[in-house]
VEXFIPA-10847 format. One record per atom (N, C-alpha, C): residue in one letter; x, z, y; residue number from 0. Coordinates in nm, 4 decimals, decimal comma. Each point is the difference from the previous one (the first is absolute). Example, Ala and Ser with C-alpha at 12.3 -4.5 7.8 and 13.67 -1.06 7.14 Angstrom:
<recs>
+------+----------+----------+----------+-----+
! code !        X !        Z !        Y ! pos !
+------+----------+----------+----------+-----+
!    A !   1,3190 !   0,7800 !  -0,5690 !   0 !
!    A !  -0,0890 !   0,0000 !   0,1190 !   0 !
!    A !   0,0900 !   0,0000 !   0,1200 !   0 !
!    S !  -0,0350 !  -0,0720 !   0,1050 !   1 !
!    S !   0,0820 !   0,0060 !   0,1190 !   1 !
!    S !  -0,0770 !   0,0730 !   0,1090 !   1 !
+------+----------+----------+----------+-----+
</recs>
This chain:
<recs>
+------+----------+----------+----------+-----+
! code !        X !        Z !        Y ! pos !
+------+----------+----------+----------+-----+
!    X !  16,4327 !  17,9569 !   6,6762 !   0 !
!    X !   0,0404 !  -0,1022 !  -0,0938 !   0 !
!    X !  -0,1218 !  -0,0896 !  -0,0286 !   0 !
!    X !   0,0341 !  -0,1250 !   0,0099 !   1 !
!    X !  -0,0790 !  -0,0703 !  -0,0857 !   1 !
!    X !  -0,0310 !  -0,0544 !  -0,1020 !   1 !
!    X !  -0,0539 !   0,0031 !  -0,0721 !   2 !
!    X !  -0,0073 !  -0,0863 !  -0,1713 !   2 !
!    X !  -0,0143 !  -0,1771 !   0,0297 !   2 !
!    X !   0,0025 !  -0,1176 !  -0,0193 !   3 !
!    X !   0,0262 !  -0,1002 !  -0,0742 !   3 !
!    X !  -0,0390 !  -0,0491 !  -0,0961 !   3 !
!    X !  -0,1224 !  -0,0822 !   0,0016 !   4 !
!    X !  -0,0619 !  -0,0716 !  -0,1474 !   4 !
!    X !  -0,0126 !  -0,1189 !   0,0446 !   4 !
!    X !  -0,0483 !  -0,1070 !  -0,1371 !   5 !
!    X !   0,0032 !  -0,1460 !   0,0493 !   5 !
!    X !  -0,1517 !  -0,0513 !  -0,0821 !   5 !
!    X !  -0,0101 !  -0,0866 !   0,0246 !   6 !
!    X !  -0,1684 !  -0,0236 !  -0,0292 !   6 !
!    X !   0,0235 !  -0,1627 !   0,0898 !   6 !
!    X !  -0,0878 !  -0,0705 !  -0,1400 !   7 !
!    X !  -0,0327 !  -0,1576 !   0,0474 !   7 !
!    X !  -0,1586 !   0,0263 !   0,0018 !   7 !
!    X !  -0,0238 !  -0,0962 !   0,0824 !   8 !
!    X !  -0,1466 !  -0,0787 !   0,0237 !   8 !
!    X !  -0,0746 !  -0,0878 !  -0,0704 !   8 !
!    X !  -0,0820 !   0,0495 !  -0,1088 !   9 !
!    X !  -0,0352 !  -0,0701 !  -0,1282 !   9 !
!    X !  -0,1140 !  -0,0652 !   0,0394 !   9 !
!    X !  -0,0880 !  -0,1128 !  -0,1107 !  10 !
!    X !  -0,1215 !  -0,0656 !   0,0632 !  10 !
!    X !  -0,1181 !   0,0508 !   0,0547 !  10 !
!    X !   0,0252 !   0,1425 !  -0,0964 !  11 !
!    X !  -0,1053 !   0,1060 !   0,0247 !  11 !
!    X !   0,0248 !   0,0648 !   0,0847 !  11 !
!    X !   0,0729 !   0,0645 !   0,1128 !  12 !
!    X !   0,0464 !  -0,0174 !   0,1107 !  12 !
!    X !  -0,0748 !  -0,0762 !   0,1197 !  12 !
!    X !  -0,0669 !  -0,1211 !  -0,0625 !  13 !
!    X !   0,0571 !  -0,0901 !   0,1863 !  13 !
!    X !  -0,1778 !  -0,0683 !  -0,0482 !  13 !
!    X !  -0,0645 !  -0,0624 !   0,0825 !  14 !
!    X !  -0,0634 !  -0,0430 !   0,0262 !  14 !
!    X !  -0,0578 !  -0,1542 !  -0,0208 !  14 !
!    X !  -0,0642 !  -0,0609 !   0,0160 !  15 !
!    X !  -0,0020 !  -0,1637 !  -0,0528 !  15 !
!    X !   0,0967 !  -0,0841 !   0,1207 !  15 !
!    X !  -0,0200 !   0,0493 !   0,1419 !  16 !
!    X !   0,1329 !  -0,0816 !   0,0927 !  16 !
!    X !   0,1465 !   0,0692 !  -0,0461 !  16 !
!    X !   0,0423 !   0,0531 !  -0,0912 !  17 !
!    X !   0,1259 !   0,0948 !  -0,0618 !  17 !
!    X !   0,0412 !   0,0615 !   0,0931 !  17 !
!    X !  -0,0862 !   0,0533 !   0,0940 !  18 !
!    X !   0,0415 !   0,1493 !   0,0550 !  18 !
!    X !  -0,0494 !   0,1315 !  -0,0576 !  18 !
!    X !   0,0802 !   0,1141 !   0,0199 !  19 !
!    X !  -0,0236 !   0,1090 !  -0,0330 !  19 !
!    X !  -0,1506 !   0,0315 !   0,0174 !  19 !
!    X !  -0,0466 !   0,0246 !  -0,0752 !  20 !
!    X !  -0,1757 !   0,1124 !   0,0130 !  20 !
!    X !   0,0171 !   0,1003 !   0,0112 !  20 !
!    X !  -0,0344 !   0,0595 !   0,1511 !  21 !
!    X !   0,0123 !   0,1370 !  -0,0209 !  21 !
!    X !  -0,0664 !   0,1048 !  -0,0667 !  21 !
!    X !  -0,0602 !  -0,0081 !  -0,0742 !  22 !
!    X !  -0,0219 !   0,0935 !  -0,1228 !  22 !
!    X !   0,1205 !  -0,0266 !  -0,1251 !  22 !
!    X !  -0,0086 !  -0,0931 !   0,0409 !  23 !
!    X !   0,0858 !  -0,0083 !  -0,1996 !  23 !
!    X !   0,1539 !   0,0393 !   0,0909 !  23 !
!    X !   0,0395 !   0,0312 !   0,0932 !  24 !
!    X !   0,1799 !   0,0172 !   0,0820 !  24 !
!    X !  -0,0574 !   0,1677 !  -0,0656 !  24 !
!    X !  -0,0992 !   0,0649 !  -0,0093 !  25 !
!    X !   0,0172 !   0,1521 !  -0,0279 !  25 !
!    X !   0,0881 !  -0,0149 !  -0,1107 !  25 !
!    X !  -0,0269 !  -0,0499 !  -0,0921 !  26 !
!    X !   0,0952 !   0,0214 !  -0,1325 !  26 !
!    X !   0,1311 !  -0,0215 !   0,0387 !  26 !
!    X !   0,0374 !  -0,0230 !   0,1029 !  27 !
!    X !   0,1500 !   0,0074 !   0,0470 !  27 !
!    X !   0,0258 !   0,1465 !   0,0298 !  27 !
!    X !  -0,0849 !   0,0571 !   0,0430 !  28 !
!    X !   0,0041 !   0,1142 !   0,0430 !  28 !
!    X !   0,0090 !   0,1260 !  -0,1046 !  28 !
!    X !  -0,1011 !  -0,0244 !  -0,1084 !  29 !
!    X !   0,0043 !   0,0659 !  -0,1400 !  29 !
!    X !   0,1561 !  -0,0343 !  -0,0780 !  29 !
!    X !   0,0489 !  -0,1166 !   0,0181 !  30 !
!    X !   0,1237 !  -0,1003 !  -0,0343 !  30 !
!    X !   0,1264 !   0,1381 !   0,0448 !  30 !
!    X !   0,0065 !   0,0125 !   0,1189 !  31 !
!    X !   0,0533 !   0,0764 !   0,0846 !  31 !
!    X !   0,0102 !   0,1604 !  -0,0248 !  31 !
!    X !  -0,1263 !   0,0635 !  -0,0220 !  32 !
!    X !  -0,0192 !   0,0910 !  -0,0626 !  32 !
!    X !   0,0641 !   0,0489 !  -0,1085 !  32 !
!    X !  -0,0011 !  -0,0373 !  -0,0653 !  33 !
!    X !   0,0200 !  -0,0440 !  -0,1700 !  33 !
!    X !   0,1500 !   0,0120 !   0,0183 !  33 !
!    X !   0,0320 !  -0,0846 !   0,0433 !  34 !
!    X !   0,1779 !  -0,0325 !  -0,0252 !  34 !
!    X !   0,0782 !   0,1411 !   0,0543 !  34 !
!    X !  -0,1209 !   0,0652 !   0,1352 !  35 !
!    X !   0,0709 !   0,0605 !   0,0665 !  35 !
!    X !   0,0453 !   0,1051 !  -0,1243 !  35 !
!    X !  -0,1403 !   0,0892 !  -0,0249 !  36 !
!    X !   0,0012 !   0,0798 !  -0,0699 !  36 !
!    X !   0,0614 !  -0,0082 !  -0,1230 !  36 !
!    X !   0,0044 !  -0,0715 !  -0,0633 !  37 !
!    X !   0,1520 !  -0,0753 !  -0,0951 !  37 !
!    X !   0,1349 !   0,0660 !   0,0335 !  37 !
!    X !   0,0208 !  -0,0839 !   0,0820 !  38 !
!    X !   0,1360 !   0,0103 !   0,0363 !  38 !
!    X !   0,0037 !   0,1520 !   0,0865 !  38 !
!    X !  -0,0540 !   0,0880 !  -0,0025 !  39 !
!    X !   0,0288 !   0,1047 !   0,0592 !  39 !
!    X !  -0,0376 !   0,1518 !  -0,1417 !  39 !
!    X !  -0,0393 !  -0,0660 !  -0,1226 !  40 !
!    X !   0,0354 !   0,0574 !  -0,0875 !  40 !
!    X !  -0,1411 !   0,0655 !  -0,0596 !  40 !
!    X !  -0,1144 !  -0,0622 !   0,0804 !  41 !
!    X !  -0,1567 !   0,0534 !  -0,0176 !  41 !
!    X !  -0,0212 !  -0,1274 !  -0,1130 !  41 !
!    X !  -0,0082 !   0,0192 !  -0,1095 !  42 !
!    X !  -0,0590 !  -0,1167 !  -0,1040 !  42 !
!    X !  -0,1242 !   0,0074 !   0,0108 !  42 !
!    X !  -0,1052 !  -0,1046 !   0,0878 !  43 !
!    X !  -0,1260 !  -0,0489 !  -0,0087 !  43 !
!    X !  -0,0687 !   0,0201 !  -0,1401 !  43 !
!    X !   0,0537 !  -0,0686 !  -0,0757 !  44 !
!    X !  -0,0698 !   0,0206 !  -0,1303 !  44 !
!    X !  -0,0193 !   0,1296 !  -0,0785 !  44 !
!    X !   0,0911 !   0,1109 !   0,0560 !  45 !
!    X !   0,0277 !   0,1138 !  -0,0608 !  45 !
!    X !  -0,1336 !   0,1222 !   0,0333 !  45 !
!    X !   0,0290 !  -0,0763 !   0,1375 !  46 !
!    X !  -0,0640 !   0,1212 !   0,1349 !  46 !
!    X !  -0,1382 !  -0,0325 !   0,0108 !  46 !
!    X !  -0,0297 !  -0,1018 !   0,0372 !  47 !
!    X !  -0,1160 !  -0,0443 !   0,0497 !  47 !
!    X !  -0,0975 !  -0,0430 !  -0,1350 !  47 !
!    X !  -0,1535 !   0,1225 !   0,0217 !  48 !
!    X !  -0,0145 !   0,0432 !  -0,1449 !  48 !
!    X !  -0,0130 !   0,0685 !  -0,0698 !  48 !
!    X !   0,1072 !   0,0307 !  -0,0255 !  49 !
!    X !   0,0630 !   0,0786 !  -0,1223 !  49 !
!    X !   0,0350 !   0,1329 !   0,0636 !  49 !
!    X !   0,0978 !   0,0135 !   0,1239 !  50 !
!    X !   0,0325 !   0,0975 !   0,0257 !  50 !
!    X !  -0,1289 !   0,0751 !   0,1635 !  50 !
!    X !  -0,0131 !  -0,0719 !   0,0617 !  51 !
!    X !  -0,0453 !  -0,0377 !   0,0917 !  51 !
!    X !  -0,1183 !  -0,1391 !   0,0895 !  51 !
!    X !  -0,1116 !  -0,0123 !   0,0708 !  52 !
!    X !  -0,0239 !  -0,0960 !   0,0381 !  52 !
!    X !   0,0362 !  -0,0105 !   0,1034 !  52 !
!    X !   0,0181 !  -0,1378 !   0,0644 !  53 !
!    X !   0,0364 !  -0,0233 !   0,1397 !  53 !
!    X !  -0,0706 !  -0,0934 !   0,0710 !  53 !
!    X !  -0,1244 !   0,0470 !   0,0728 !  54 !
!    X !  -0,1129 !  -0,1140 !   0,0389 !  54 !
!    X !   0,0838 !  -0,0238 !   0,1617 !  54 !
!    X !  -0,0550 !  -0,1017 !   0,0187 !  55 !
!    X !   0,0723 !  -0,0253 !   0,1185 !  55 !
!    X !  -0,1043 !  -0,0297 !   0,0866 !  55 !
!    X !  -0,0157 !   0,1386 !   0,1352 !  56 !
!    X !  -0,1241 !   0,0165 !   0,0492 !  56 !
!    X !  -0,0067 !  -0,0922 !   0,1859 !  56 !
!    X !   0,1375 !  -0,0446 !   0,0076 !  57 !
!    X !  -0,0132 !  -0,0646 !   0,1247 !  57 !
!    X !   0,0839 !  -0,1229 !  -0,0316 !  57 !
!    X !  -0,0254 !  -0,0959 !   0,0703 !  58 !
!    X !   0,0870 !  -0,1459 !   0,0130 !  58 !
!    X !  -0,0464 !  -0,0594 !   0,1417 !  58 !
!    X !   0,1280 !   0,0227 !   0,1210 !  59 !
!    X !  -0,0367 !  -0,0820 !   0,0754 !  59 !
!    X !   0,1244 !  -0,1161 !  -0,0106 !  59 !
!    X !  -0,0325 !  -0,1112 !   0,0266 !  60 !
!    X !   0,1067 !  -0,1009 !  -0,0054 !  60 !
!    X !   0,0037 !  -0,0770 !   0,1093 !  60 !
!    X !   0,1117 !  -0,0484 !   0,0847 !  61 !
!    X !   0,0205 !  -0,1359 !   0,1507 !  61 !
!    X !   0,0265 !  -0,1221 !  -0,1227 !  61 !
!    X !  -0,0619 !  -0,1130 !   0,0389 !  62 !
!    X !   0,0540 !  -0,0982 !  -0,0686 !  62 !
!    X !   0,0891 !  -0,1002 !   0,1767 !  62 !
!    X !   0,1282 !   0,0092 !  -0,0488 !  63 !
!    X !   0,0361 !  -0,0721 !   0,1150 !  63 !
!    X !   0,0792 !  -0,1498 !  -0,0185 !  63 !
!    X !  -0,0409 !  -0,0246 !  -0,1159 !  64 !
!    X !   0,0631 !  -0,1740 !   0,0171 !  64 !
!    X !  -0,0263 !  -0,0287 !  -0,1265 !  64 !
!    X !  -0,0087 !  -0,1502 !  -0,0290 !  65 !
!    X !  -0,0707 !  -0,0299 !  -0,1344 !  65 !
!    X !   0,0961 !   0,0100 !  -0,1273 !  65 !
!    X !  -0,0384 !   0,0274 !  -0,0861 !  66 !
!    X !   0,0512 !  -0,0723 !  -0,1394 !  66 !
!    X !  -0,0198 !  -0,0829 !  -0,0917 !  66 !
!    X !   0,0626 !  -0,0670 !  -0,0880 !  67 !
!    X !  -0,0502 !  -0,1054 !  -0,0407 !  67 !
!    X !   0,0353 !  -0,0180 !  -0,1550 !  67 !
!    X !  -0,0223 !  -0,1300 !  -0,0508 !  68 !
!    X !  -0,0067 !   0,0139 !  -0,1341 !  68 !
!    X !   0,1537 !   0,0181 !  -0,0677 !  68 !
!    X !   0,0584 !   0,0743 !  -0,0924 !  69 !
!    X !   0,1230 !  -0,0507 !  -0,0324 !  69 !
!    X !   0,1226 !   0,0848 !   0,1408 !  69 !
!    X !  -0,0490 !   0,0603 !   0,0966 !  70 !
!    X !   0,0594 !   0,0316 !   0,1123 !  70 !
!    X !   0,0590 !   0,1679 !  -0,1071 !  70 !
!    X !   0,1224 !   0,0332 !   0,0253 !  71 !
!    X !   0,0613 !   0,1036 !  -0,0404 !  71 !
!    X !   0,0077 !   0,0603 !   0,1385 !  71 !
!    X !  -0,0436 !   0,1739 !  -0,0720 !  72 !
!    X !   0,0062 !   0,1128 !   0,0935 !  72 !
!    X !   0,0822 !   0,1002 !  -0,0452 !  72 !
!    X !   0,0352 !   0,0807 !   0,1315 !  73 !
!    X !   0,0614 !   0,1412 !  -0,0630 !  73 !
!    X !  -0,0784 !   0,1596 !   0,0425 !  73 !
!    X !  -0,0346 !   0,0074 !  -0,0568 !  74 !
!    X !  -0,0604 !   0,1465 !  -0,0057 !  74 !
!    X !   0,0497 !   0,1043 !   0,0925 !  74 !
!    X !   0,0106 !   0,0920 !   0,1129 !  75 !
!    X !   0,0997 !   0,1164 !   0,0327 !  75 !
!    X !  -0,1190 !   0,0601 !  -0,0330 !  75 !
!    X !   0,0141 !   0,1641 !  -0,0390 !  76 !
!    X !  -0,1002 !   0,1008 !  -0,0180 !  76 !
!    X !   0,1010 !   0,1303 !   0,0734 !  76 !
!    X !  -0,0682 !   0,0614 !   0,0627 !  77 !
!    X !   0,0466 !   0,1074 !   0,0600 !  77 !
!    X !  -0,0971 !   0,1139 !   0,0035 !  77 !
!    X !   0,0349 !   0,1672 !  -0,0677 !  78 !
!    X !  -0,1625 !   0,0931 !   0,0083 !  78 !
!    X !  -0,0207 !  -0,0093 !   0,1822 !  78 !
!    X !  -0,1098 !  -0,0085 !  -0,0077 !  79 !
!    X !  -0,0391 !   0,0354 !   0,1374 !  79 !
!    X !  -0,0182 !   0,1736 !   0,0245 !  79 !
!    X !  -0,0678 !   0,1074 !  -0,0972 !  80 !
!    X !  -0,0403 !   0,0869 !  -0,0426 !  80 !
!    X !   0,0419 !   0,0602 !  -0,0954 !  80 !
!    X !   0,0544 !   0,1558 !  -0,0564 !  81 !
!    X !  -0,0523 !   0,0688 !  -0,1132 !  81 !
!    X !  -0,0701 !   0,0877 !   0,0611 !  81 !
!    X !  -0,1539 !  -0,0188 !  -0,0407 !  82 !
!    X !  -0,0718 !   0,1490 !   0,0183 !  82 !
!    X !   0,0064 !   0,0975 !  -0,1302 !  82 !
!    X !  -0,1395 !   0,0908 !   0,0419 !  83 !
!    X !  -0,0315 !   0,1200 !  -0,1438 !  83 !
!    X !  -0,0254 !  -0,0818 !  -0,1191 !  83 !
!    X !  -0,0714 !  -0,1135 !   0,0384 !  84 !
!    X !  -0,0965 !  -0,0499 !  -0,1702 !  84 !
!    X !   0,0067 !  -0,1317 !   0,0405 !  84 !
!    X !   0,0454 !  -0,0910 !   0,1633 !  85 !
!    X !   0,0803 !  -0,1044 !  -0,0271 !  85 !
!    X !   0,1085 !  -0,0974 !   0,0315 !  85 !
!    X !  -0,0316 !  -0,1185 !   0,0417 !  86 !
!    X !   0,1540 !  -0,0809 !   0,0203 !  86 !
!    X !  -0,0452 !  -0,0815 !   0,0577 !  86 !
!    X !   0,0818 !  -0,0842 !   0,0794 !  87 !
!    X !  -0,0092 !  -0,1349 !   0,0650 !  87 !
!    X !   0,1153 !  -0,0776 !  -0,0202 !  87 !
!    X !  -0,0108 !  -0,1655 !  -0,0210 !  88 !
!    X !   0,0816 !  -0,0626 !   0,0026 !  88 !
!    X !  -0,0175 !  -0,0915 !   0,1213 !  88 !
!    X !   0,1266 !  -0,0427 !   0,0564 !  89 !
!    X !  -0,0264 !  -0,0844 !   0,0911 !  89 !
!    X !   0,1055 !  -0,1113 !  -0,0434 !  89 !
!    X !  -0,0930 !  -0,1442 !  -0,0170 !  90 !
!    X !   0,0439 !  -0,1139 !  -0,0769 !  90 !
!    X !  -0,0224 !  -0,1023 !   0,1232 !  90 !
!    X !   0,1573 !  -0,0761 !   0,0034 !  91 !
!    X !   0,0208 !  -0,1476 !   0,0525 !  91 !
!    X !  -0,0198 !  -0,1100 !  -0,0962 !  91 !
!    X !  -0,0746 !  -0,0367 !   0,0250 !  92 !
!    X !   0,0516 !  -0,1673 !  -0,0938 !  92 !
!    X !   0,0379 !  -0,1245 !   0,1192 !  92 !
!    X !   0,1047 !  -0,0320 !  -0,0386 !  93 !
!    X !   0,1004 !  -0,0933 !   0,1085 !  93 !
!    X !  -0,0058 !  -0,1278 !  -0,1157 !  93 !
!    X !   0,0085 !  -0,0758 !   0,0510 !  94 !
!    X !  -0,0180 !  -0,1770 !  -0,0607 !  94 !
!    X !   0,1465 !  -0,0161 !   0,0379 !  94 !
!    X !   0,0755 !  -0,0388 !  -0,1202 !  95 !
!    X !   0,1363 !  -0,0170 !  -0,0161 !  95 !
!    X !   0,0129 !  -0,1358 !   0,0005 !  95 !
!    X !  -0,0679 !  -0,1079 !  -0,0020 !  96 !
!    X !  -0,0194 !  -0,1337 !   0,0762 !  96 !
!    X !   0,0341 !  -0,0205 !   0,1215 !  96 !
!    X !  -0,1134 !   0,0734 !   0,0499 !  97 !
!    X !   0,0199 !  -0,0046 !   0,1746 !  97 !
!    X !   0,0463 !   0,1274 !   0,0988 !  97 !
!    X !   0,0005 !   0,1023 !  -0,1023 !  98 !
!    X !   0,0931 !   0,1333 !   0,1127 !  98 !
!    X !  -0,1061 !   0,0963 !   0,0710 !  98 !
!    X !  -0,1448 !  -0,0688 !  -0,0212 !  99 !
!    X !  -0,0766 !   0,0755 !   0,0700 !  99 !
!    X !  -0,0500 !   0,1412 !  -0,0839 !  99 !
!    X !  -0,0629 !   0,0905 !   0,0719 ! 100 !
!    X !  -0,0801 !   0,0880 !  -0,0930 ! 100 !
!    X !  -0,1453 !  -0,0597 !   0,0182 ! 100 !
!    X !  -0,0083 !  -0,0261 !  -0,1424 ! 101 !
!    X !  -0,1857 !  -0,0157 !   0,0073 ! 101 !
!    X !  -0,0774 !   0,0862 !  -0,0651 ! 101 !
!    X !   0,0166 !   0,1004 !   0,0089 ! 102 !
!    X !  -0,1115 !   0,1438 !  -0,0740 ! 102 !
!    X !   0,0889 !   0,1463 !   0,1008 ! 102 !
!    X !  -0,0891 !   0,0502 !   0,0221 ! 103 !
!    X !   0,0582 !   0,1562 !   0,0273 ! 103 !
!    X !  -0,1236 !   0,0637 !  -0,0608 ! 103 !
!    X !   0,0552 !   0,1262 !  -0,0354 ! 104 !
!    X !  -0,1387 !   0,0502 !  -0,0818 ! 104 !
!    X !   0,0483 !   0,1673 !  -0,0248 ! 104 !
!    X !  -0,1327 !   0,0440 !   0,0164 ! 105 !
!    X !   0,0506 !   0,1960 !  -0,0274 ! 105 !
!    X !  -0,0846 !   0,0563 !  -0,1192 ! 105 !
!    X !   0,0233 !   0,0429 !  -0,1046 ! 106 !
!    X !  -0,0557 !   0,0144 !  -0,1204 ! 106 !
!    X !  -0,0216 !   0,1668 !   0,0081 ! 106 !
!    X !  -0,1026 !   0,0494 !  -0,0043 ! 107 !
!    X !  -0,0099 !   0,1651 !  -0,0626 ! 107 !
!    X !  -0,0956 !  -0,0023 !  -0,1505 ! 107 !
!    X !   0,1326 !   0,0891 !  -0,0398 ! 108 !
!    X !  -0,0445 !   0,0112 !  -0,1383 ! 108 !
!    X !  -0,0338 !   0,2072 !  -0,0648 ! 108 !
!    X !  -0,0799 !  -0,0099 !  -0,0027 ! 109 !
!    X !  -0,0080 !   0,1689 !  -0,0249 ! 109 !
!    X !  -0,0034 !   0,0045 !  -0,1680 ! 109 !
!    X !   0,0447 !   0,0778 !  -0,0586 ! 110 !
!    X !   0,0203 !   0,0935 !  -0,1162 ! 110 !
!    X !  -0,0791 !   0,0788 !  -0,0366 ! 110 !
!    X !  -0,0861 !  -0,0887 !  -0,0973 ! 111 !
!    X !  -0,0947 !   0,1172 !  -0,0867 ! 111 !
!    X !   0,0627 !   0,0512 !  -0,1585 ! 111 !
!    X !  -0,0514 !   0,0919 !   0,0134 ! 112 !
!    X !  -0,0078 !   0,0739 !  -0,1661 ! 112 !
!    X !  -0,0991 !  -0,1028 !  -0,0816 ! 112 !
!    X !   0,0581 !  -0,0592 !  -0,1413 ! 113 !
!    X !  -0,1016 !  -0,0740 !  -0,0575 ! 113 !
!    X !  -0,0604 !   0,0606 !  -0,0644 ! 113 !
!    X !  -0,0622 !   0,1136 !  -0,0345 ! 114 !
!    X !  -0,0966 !   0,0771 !  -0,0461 ! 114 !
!    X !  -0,0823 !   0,0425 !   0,1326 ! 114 !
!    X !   0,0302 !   0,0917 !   0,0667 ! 115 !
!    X !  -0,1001 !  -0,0061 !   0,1027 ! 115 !
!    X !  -0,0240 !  -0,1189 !   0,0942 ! 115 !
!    X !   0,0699 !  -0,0584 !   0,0015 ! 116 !
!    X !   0,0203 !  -0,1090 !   0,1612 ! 116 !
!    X !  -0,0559 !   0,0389 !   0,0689 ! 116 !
!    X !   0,0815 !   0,1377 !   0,0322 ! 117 !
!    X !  -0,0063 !   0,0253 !   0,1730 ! 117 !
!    X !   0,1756 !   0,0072 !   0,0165 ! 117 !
!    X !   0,0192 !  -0,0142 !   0,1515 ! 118 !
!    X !   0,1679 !   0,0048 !   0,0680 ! 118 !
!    X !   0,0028 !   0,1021 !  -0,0854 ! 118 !
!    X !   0,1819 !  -0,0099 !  -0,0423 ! 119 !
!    X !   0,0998 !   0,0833 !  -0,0186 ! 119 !
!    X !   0,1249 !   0,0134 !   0,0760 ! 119 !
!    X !   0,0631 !   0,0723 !   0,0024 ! 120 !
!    X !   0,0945 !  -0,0074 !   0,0614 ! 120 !
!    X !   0,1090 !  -0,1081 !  -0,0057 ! 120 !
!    X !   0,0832 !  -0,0720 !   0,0296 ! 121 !
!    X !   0,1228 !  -0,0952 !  -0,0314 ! 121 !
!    X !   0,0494 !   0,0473 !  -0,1100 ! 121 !
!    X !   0,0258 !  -0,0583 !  -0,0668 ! 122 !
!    X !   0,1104 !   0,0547 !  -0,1025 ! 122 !
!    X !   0,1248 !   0,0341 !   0,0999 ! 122 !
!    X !   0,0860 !   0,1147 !  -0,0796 ! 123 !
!    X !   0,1287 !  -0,0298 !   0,1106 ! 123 !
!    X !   0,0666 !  -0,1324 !  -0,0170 ! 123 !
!    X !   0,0449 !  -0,0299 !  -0,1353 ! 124 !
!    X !   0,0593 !  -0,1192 !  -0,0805 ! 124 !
!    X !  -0,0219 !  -0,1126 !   0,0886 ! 124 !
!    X !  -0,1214 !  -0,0608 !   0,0196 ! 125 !
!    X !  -0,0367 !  -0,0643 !   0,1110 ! 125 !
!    X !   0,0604 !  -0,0109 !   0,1475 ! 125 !
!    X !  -0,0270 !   0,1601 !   0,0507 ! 126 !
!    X !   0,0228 !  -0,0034 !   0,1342 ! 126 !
!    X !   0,1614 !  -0,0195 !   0,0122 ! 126 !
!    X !   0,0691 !   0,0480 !  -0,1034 ! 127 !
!    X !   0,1167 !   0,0239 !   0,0157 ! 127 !
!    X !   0,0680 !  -0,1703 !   0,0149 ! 127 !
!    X !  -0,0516 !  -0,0663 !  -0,0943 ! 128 !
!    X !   0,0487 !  -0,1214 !  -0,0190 ! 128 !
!    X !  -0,0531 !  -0,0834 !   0,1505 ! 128 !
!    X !  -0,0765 !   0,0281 !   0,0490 ! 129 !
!    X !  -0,0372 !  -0,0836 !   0,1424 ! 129 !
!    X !   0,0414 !   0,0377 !   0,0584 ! 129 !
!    X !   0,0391 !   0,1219 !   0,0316 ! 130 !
!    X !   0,0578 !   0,0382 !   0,1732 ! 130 !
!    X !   0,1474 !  -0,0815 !   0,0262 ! 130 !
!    X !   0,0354 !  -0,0251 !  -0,0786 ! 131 !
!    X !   0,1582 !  -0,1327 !   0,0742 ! 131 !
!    X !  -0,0781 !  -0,1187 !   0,0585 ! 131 !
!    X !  -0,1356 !  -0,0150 !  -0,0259 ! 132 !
!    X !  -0,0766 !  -0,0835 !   0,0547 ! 132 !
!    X !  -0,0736 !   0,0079 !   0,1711 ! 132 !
!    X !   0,0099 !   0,1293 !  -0,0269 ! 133 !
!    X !  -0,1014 !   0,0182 !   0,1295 ! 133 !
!    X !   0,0272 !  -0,0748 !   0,1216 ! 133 !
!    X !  -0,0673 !  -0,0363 !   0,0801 ! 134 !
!    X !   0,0229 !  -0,1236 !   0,0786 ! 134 !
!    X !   0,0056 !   0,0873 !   0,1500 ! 134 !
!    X !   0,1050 !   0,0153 !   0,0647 ! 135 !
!    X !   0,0449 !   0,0492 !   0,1106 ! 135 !
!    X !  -0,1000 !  -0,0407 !   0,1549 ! 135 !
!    X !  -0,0263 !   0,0197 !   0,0989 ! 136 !
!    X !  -0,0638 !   0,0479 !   0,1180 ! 136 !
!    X !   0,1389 !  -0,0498 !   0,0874 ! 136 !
!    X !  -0,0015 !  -0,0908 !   0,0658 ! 137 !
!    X !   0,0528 !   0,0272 !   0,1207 ! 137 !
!    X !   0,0511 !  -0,1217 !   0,0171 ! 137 !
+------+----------+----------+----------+-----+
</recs>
């Protein structure tokens, strides 16, 4: 299954020619994140913190076509991963302008204890709520 979010291209976003900067397109990616874990019943504000930290120890990203100022995107997030202590998301951002995908990107996020911050295990709560996610092989 895939999840579905939407996200515009703000000034802070794009660059002085109003294309996307690729540093500031990460916050699409955090954008993405966020909604996922939302809508799959993990409240960000609850968790992250308070219950748990969630540093996010890898980001590789393809940038494959531009974006621009004011250009509306849609988010897909799919887990790539549940491990012992973490997760992967694997995020499209497609430009709903022009049809293309312009971001692919693989996020690992590991799970510390916020008193010790070292890995913990997944919550189940967590794992349970991602696996309709897990993103299929073949």
């Amino acid at each position: 299954m895939v999840f579905h979010g939407n996200e515009t291209m703000m000034f802070g976003d794009v660059d002085a020619s109003g294309l996307g900067h690729f540093g500031h397109q990460v916050r699409l990616l955090e954008a993405a994140e966020f909604q996922f874990l939302s809508h799959v019943g993990i409240n960000p504000g609850e968790w992250f913190l308070k219950k748990y930290l969630f540093p996010r120890v890898k980001l590789v990203v393809d940038y494959t076509a531009p974006l621009h100022f004011s250009d509306k995107v849609q988010l897909e997030v799919q887990v790539g991963h549940l491990g012992t202590t973490s997760f992967s998301l694997l995020i499209d951002v497609i430009n709903m302008m022009s049809g293309k995908k312009a971001m692919e990107a693989k996020l690992v996020i590991v799970v510390l204890d916020p008193i010790t911050e070292q890995p913990t295990p997944l919550p189940a709560e967590l794992r349970v709520a991602c696996e309709p996610y897990l993103a299929t092989v073949g």
